[in-house]
N, C-alpha and C positions, 0 to 999 in steps of 0.2 A: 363506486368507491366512496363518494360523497354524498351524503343525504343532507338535501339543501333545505335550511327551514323555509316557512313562507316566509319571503321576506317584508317586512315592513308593515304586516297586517298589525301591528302589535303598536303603531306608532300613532297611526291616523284611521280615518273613516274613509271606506273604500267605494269602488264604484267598476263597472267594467270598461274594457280598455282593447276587446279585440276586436276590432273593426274590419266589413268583407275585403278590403282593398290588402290586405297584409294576405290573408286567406286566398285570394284570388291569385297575388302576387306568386307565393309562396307553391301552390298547389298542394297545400297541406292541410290536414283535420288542426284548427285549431280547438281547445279550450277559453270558453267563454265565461271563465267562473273568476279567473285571475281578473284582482280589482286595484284602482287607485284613484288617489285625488282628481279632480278636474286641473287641468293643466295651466297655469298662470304664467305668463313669461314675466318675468323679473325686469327686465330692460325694457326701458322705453325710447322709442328711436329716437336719434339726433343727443343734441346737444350735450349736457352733465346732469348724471344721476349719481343723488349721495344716500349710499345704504347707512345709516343711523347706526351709532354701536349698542351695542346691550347696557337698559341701564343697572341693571340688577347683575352684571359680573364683572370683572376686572380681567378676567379670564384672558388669555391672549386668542386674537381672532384670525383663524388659519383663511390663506389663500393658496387653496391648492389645484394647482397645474397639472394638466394629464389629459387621459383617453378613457376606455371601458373601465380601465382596472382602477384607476381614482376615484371611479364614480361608485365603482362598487366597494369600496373602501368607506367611502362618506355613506353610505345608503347601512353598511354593514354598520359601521359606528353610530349611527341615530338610531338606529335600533336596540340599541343597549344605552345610546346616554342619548335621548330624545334632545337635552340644554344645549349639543352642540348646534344643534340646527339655527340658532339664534347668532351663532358665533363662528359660523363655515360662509365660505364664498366660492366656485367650484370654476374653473377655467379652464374650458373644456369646447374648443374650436370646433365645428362637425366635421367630423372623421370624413375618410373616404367612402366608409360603409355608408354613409349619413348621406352622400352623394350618387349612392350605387343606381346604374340604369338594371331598370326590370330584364334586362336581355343575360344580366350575368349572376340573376339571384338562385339559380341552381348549381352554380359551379362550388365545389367543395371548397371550405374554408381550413385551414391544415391541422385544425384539432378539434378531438369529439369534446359532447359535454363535460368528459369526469375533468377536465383539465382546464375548465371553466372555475371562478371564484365562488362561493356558495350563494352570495346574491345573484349574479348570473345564472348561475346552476339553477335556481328558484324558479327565476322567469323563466329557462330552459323547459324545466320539467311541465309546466301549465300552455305553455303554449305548444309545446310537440311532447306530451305526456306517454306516446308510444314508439320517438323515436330513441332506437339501440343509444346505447351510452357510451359503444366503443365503437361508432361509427361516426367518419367524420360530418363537424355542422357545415352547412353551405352558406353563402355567404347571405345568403336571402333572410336566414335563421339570425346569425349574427346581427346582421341588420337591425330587424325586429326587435330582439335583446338590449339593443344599445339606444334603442328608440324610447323601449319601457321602461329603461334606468335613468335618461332624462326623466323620465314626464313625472319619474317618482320622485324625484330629486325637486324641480320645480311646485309638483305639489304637499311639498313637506315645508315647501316654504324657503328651502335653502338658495341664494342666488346662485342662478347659473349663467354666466356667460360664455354662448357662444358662437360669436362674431370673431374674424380673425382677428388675435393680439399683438400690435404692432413691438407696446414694450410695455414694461409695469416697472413701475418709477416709486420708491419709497422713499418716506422723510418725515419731517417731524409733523406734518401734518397729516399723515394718514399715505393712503395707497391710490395713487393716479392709476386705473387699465386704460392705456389709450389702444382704443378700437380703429376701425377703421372710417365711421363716420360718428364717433359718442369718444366722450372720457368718462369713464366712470369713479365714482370716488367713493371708497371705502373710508370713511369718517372715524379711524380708531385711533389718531394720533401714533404717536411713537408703539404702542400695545400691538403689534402684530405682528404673523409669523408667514412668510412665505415660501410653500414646501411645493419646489418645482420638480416634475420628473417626465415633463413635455421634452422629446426626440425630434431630431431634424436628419433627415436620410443623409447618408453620409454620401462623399464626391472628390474626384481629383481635383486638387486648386486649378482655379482659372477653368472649371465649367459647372455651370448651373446644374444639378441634377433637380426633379422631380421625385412625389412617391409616388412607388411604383402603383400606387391603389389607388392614383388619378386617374390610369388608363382605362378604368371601368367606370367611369362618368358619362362615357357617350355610348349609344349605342353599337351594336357588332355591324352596322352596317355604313355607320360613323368611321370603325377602325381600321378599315382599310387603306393605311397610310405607314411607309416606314416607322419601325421605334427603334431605336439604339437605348441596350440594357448595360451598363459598368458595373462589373464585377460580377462575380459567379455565385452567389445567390440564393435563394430560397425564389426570389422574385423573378429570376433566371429561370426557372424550370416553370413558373407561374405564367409568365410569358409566352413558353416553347408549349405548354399543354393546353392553354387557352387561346392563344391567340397566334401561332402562326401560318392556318391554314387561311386568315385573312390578309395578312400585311406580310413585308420582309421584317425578320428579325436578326439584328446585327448585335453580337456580342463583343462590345467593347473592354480586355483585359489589360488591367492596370498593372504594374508593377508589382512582383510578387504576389498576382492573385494566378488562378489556375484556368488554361482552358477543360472546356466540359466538352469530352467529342462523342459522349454517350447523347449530348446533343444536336450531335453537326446535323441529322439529318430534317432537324426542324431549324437551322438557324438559315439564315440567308448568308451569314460571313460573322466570321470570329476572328478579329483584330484585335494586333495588340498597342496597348496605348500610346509607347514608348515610339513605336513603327509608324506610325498614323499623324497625316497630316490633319489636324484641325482649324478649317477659316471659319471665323463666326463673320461672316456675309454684312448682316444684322442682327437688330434685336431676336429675329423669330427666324433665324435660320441661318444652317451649320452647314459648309463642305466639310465632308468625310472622304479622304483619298488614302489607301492603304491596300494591304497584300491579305488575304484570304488564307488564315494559318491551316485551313483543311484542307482548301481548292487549290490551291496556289495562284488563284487569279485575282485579280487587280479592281478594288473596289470605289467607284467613284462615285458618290451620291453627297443627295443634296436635303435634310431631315431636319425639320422643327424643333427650334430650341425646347418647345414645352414635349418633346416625346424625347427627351434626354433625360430616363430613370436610372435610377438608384438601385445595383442587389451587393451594397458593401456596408450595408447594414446602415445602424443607426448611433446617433450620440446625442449625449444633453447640451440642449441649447444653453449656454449659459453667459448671450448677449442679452436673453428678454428680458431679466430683471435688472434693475440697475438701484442702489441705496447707498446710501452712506452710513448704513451702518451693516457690515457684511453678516454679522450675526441674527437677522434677521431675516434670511433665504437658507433654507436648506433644499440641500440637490441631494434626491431620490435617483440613483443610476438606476433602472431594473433590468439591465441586461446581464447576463452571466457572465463572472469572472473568467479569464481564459484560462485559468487553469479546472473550470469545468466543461469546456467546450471539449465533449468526445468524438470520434469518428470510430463506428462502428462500419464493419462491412461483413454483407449475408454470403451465403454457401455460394454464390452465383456471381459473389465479385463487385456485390450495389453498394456503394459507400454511403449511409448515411448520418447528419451529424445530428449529434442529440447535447442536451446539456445536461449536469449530475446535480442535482440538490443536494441540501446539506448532510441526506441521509444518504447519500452516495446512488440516488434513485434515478433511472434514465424516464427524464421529461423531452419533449420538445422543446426546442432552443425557443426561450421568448416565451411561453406558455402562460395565459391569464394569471390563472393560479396563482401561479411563484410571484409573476408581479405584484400580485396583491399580498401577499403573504409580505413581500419584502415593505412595500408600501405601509401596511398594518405594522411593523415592526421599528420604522422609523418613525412613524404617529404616536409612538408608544401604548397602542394598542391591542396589543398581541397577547391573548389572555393566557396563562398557562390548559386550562380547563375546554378550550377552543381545538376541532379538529388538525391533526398534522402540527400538532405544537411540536413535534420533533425535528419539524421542518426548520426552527427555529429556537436551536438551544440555548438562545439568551433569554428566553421564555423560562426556562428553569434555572438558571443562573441569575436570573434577578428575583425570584419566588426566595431561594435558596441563601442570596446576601438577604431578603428581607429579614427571611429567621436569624440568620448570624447575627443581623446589627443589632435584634431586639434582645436577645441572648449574652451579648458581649463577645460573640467570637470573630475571631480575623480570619479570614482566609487567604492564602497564597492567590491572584489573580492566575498562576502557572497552573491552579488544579484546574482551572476549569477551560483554559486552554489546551491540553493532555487531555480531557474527556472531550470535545469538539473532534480533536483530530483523532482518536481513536474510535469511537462512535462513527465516525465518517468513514474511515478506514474500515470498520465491521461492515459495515450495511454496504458498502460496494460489492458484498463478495456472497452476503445470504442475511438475512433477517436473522438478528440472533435473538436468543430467548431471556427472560425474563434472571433467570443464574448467569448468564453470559453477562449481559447488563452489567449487574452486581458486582462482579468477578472485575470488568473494566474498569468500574469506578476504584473498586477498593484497591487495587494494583496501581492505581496514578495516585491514589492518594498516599496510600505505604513506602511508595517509592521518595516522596520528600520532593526536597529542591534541593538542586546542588548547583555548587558557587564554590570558587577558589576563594581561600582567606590570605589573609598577607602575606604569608610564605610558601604561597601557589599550590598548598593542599587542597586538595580537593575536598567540600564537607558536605553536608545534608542538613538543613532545618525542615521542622513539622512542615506537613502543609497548613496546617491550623492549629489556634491557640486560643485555648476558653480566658474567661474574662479577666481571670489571672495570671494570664502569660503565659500560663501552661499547655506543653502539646498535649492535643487531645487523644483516646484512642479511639481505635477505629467503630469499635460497636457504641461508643457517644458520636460522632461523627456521625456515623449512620442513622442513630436515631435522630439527629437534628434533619437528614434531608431524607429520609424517608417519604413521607407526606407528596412534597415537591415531585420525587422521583417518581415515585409510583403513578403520581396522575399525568405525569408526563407518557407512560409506559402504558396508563390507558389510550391515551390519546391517541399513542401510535399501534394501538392493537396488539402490545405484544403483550400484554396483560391485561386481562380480565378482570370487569366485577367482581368481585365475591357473590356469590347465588343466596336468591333470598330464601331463607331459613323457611317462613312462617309461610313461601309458596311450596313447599313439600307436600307432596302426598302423605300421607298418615292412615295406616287401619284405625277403624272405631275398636 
């Protein structure tokens, strides 16, 4: 579905980068053609490191917070505006992937390439260049991926930190990251912008949870040891298909979450939280005394605070930054709204949940892709002309104010609200065509705005009025967003090129 450029060839001077240990790792043909910088780590151990601002911009200097999909956000953007690299800083702690034991690098990861961000997709395609595109990656693959979007990142020059972040402290002096054994100090004075969208697994108050993608740090013959999983999950099933022919698996249900008994026969016991006696002993260890909602027998064990995971999702940490001046942190959610959280169920009775983008499109819940998409679009770089710009229809609504302001025309903010939810509304039900389109806009637009006037009539003003105050019609309307619309409607493949004339066949 998506053809990923090479990424980042276009920036710097390359070099190769696939080493026998990933190959050995992996059991897989890699591609040894895929190149990058040699690897510089930015951080220097210990004490305070001050990154120098740029002297040549005034530019605000982003620290941005995250995982894969941040990385590929900053990797995708220095490829189009090389000057950020002088004026990005990346926070970016190693993942659980970044931790994973060789025992568990074949296990399937829950989504194939196409749902991968186009940077990712890139490294995807060079280093497994014959694996299917709608089969899932494994986590050995991810791994690798997330390894090569570091090392592009630090060879571009951009700082990367990542060491855990205890907090990042802004002020007039610039940006404290205090690490775990360094502070480091971004030197931009008041000029800077910190765009968090770092997640902490979510947990019933009064107990520690864990992420669930700690569990694959030790080896499989490490994990034969109780885990208690809270809440029903993605990491729930993640759990019960990898690992419970080693350990007991205890499913802890919280309050208004659901037992899963399509599970009972991989769990050891499905407690519910409300029911359940919990003594925290100590620091590293929990009595669990309660009733067996399958067996109806009587659970008393005794299980490691660090094997107390998280399947109730995840939320924005928004203890790590701290400033005094709020306008200076922006929080990136990139979870999906709950009013796109679907539950689909097959011929056979299998509930699975999916989430709907903005085109009404079933992704997997969480899916690189959308994160990055959403990520790109709070960055304010979401280009109209870029794949899936229909994913994000402020991508034509701000093309579309650009024409208006230079024009003198005003528009109703209501028209372009009315095409959002109608456009969204269409594509939940079939791809509509290029007249459908058309037919949607012009119907919001003709329709007006309506408002009670002082004597509780009901009335209708334009949606737009040219430079004069005057409502517009609709074939002048039309020609102002033409342009915008149509390249949008390439984007999303519902419209085609025009075919080039001068590649025709011709008799002599």
């Amino acid at each position: 579905m998506f053809r990923a450029p090479r990424v980042v060839e276009t920036v710097h001077k390359v070099k190769q980068f696939a080493g026998h240990k990933i190959s050995e790792a992996l059991h897989l043909d890699i591609h040894r053609g895929f190149v990058t910088m040699p690897v510089v780590s930015p951080i220097v151990p210990r004490v305070e490191i001050a990154v120098p601002p740029v002297a040549t911009s005034k530019a605000v200097h982003r620290i941005l917070v995250g995982g894969m999909s941040v990385q590929a956000s900053v990797l995708a953007q220095a490829q189009k505006k090389p000057e950020i690299v002088g004026k990005t800083t990346v926070v970016s702690s190693l993942t659980w992937l970044q931790k994973l034991h060789p025992d568990w690098y074949e296990k399937p990861w829950g989504q194939p390439k196409r749902y991968l961000p186009d940077v990712s997709r890139g490294i995807a395609d060079v280093l497994f260049p014959h694996y299917p595109d709608d089969k899932l990656m494994t986590f050995g693959m991810m791994k690798a991926i997330e390894e090569e979007q570091r090392k592009q990142l630090k060879g571009l020059g951009i700082p990367l930190i990542e060491d855990i972040v205890h907090r990042i402290v802004g002020g007039v002096d610039g940006v404290a990251i205090h690490c775990s054994d360094e502070v480091i100090k971004i030197a931009t004075g008041t000029d800077y912008q910190v765009v968090h969208t770092g997640r902490v697994p979510i947990g019933p108050e009064g107990i520690p949870v864990q992420h669930f993608g700690d569990a694959y740090s030790v080896s499989k013959k490490d994990s034969q040891i109780p885990r208690v999983v809270i809440g029903s999950g993605l990491n729930l099933d993640w759990a019960c298909r990898d690992m419970h022919h080693l350990s007991p698996i205890i499913h802890l249900i919280p309050p208004g979450d659901r037992a899963r008994p399509e599970l009972a026969d991989k769990l050891h016991a499905a407690i519910q939280l409300e029911d359940a006696q919990l003594e925290f002993l100590d620091e590293e260890d929990v009595r669990i005394l309660a009733k067996d909602v399958f067996r109806g027998r009587t659970i008393d064990m005794r299980v490691m605070t660090s094997q107390l995971f998280s399947a109730m999702g995840f939320k924005l940490d928004r203890t790590l930054v701290v400033t005094d001046d709020p306008s200076r942190v922006q929080y990136v959610d990139t979870a999906p709204s709950p009013d796109a959280i679907k539950v689909f169920i097959s011929s056979t009775g299998v509930e699975t949940v999916k989430a709907m983008d903005l085109r009404g499109t079933v992704v997997p819940n969480g899916n690189m892709m959308l994160n990055f998409l959403k990520i790109q679009h709070e960055l304010g770089h979401f280009a109209l002309d870029e794949k899936n710009a229909m994913l994000l229809t402020t991508a034509w609504e701000d093309a579309i104010a650009k024409k208006a302001a230079a024009a003198g025309v005003q528009i109703q903010p209501e028209f372009f609200r009315n095409i959002e939810d109608r456009v969204k509304h269409s594509f939940e039900k079939f791809i509509p065509s290029e007249v459908q389109i058309w037919r949607v806009i012009r119907n919001a637009y003709e329709k007006g705005v309506s408002f009670f006037d002082d004597d509780g009539v009901v009335r209708s003003r334009p949606m737009a009025v040219d430079s004069k105050g005057k409502p517009m019609e609709w074939e002048d309307f039309k020609k102002l967003i033409t342009s915008p619309t149509e390249d949008v409607m390439r984007a999303a493949h519902i419209m085609e090129d025009a075919p080039d004339e001068s590649a025709k066949f011709t008799h002599s």
